[in-house]
C-alpha positions in Angstrom: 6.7 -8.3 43.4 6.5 -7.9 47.0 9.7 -8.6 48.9 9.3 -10.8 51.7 12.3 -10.4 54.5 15.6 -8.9 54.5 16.9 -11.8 52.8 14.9 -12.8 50.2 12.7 -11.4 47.8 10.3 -14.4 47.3 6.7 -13.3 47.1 3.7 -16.0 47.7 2.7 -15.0 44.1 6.0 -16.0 43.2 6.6 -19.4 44.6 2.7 -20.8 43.6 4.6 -19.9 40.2 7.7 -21.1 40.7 8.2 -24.1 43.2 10.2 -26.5 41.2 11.6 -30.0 43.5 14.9 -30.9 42.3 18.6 -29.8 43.2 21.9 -31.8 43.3 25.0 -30.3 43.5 26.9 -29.8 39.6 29.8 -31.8 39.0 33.5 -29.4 39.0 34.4 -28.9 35.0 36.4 -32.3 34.0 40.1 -31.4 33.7 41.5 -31.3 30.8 43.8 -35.0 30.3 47.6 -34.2 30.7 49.7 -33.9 27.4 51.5 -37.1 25.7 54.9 -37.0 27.1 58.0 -36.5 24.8 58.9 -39.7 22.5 61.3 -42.1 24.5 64.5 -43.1 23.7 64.6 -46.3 21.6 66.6 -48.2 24.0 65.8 -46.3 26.9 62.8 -47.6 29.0 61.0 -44.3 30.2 62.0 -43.2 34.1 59.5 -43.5 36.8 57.7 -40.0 37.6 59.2 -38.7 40.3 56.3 -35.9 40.1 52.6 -36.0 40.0 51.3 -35.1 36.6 49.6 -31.9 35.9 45.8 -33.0 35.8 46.9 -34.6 39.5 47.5 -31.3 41.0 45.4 -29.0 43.2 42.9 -27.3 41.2 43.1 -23.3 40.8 39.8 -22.5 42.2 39.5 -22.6 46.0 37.4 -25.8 46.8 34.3 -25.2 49.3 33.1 -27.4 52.1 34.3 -31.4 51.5 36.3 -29.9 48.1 33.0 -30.2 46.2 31.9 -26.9 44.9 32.5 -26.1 41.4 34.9 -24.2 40.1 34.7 -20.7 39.4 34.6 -21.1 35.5 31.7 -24.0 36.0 29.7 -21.0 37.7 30.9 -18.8 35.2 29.6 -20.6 32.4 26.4 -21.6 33.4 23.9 -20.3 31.8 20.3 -18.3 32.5 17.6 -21.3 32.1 19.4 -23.8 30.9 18.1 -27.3 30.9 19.5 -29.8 33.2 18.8 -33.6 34.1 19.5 -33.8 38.2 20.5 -37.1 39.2 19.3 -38.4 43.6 21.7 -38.3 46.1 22.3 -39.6 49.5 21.5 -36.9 51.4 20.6 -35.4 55.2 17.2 -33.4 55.3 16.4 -31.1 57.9 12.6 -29.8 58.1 12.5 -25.8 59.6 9.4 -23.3 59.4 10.1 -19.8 60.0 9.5 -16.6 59.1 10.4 -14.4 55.6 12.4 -12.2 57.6 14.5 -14.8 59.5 14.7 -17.4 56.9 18.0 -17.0 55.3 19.2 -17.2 59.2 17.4 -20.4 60.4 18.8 -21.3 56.9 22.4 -21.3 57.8 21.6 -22.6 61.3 20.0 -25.8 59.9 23.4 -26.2 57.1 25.6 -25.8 60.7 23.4 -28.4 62.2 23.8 -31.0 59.4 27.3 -30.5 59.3 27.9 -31.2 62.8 25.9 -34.5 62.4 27.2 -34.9 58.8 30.9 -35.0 61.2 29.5 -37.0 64.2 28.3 -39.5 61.9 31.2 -39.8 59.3 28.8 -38.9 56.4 31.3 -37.3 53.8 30.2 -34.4 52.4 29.6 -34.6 48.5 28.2 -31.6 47.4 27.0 -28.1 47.9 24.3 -27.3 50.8 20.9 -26.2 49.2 17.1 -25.1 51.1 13.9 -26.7 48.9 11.2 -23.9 49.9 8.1 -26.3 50.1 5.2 -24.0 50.9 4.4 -20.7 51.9 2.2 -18.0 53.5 2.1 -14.4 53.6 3.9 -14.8 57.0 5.9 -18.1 56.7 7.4 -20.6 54.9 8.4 -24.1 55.3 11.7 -25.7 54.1 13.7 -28.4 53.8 17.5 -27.9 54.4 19.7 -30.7 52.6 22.9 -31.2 52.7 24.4 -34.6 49.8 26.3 -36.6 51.7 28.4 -40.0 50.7 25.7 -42.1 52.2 23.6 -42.6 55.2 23.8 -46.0 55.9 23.2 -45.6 59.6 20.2 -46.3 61.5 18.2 -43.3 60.9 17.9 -41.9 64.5 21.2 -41.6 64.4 20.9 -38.4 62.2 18.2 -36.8 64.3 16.7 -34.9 64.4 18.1 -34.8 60.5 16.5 -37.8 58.5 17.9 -39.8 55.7 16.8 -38.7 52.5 17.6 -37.6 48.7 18.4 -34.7 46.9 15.8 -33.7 44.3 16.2 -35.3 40.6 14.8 -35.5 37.5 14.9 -32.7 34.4 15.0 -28.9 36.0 16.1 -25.6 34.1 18.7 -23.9 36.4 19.4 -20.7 36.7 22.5 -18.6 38.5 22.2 -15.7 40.7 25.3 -13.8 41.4 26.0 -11.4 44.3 23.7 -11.1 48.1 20.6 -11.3 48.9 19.6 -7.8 48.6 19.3 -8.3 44.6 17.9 -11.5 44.6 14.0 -10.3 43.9 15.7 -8.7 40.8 17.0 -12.8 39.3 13.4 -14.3 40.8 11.4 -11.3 38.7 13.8 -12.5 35.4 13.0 -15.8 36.0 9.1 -15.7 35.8 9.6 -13.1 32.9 11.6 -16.1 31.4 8.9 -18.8 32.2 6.2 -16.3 31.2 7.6 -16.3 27.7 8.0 -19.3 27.4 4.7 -20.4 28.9 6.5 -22.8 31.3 4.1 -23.8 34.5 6.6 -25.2 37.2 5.7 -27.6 39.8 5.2 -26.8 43.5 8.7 -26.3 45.0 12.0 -24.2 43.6 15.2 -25.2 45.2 18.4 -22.9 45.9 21.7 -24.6 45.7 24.7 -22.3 47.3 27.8 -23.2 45.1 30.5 -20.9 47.3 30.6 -21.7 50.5 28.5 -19.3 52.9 31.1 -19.2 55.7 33.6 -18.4 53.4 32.5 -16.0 50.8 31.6 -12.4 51.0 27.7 -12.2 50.3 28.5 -9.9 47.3 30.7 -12.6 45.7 27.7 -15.5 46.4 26.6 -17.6 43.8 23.2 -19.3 44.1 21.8 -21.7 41.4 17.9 -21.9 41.4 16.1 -25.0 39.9 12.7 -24.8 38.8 11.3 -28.2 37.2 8.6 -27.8 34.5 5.5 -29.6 35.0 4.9 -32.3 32.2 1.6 -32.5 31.9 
């Protein structure tokens, strides 16, 4: 497969094969509910809690933009193609065409822009930033940046040059890339070896869905989950 950039190793070959619409950002694992407290006294009535209970408390893993990346053992656990149902989201969507080689750039520049407008706008954050690669060339490739937000209730030039829109839904399989960009052609081969053998033909799109935080995380510690939808007919 032929790389195309220094930060992605998508060939054209590959997204005709691939392009899947749907993302939205997974829900952090539930926590567990706290343990019965110890029988009370028969004629004592139980103190008030003077402390929050446990399931109240911070969680362990460090939360990303908003607090709504998952945790580190939802990442963990996912799986290599597992099947998912995606549910729409309010969401900002910012259109950007630009080249293989300067995508992952104009990438995080479009995320930076919808967060400032996310701010401006009081749109709270809800969910992980992801980039739906619509089509490509040999030389370019258009996207859509999208960022869920609480809602959008505003007027919609009040997002521009943003729009209001949805994130992707419907049934998807997801798959997880761990680590940078630089082995990221290596988890889009496995991929199409796994639709291959399983003669799955996806739709049009694929979406990429960065559950740590870009700003944050060192590119070797990334997590990306891809979501390619099957077609149905």
């Amino acid at each position: 497969m032929t790389r195309r950039g220094a930060g992605y190793g998508v060939s054209t070959a590959l997204l005709a094969a691939l392009l899947a619409f749907g993302v939205g950002p997974m829900e952090a694992a539930a926590q567990p509910a706290p343990a019965p407290p110890a029988a009370a006294q028969p004629a004592t009535p139980p103190a008030p809690a003077t402390e929050p209970p446990a399931a109240a408390q911070a969680p362990a893993a460090p939360a990303g933009p908003g607090g709504v990346l998952p945790s580190d053992e939802a990442v963990q656990a996912a799986g290599f193609g597992d099947e998912v149902t995606l549910a729409a989201r309010p969401a900002l969507v910012l259109r950007g065409k630009t080249t293989w080689d300067d995508l992952y750039g104009q990438f995080r520049k479009a995320i930076t822009e919808l967060k400032a407008i996310a701010a401006r706008e009081g749109a709270e954050v809800t969910g992980p930033p992801m980039i739906r690669f619509v089509s490509s060339s040999d030389d370019a490739v258009d996207f859509e940046a999208i960022l869920p937000v609480r809602d959008a209730a505003k007027p919609a030039e009040a997002y521009a040059p943003a729009q209001p829109g949805e994130t992707p839904a419907g049934k998807a399989l997801r798959f997880v890339h761990h680590g940078g960009y630089d082995t990221m052609e290596q988890t889009y081969d496995e991929i199409t070896n796994h639709l291959d053998e399983r003669s799955i033909v996806a739709e049009d799109a694929f979406v990429e869905e960065y559950v740590r935080d870009p700003d944050a995380t060192p590119e070797t510690d990334m997590a990306t989950f891809i979501y390619v939808f099957p077609k149905t007919n």
